[in-house]
C-alpha positions as CSV (number, residue, x, y, z in Angstrom):
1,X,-13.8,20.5,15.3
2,X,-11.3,19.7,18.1
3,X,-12.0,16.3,18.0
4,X,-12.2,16.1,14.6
5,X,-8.4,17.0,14.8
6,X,-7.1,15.3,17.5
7,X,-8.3,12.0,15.8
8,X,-6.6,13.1,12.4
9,X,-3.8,13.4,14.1
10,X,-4.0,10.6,15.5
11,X,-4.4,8.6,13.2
12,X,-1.7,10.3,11.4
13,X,1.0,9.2,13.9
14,X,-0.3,5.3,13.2
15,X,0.4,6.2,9.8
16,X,4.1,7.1,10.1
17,X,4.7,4.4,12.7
18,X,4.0,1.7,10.6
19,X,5.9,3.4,7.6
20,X,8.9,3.6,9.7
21,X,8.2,-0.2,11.2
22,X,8.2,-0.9,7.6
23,X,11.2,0.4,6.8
24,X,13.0,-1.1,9.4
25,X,11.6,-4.9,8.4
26,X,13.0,-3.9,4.6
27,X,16.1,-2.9,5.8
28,X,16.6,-5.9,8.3
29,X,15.7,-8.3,5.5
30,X,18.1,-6.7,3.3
31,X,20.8,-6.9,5.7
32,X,20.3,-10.6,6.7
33,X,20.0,-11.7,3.1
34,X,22.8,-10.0,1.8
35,X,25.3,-11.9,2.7
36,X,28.4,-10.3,1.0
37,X,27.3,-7.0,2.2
38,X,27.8,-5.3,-1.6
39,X,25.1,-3.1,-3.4
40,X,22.9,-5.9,-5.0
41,X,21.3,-8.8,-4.0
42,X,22.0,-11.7,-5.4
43,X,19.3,-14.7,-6.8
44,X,21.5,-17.1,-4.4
45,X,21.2,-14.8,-1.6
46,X,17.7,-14.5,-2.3
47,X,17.1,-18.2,-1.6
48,X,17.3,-17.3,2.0
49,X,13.8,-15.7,1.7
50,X,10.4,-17.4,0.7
51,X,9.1,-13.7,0.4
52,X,11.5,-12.3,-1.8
53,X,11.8,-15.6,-4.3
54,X,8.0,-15.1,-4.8
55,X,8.2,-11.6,-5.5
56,X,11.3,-11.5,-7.6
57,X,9.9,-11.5,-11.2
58,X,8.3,-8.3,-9.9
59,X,11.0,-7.1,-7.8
60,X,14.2,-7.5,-10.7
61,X,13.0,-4.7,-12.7
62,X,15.9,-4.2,-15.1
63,X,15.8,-8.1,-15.4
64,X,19.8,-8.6,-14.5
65,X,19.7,-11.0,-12.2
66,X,20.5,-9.5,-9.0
67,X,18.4,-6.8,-6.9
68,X,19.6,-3.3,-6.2
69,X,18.4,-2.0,-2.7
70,X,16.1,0.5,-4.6
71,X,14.5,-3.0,-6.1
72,X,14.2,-5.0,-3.3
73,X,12.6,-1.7,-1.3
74,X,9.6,-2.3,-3.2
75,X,9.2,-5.9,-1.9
76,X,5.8,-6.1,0.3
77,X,6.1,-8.2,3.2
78,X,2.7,-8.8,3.6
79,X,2.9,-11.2,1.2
């Protein structure tokens, strides 16, 4: 039973780390792409990025033309 938790939490800790890795890429991307450092991203901005241009159909939820950071969070950059 010890080992049975000591590899849950293990693999637990994996978990987080690549949530918070995650994270950080999302939030690097956001801040390279957007340029004029307001609250949305722009489709010009978004230029900059093959990843987010391919995703942005999906991405633009509310279909105005620009991305707020709670849109473009749900970008996956495995993609």
């Amino acid at each position: 039973m010890k080992k049975f938790r000591l590899i849950t939490a293990f693999l637990a800790s994996i978990g987080m780390a690549g949530v918070a890795m995650g994270e950080s890429q999302v939030d690097q991307l956001w801040s390279d792409l957007n340029a004029d450092k307001n609250d949305t991203l722009s489709a010009d901005e978004a230029k900059a990025s093959d990843q987010v241009q391919a995703q942005w159909s999906l991405l633009d939820v509310d279909q105005d033309g620009q991305l707020s950071y709670k849109e473009f969070s749900m970008i996956d950059l495995t993609k």
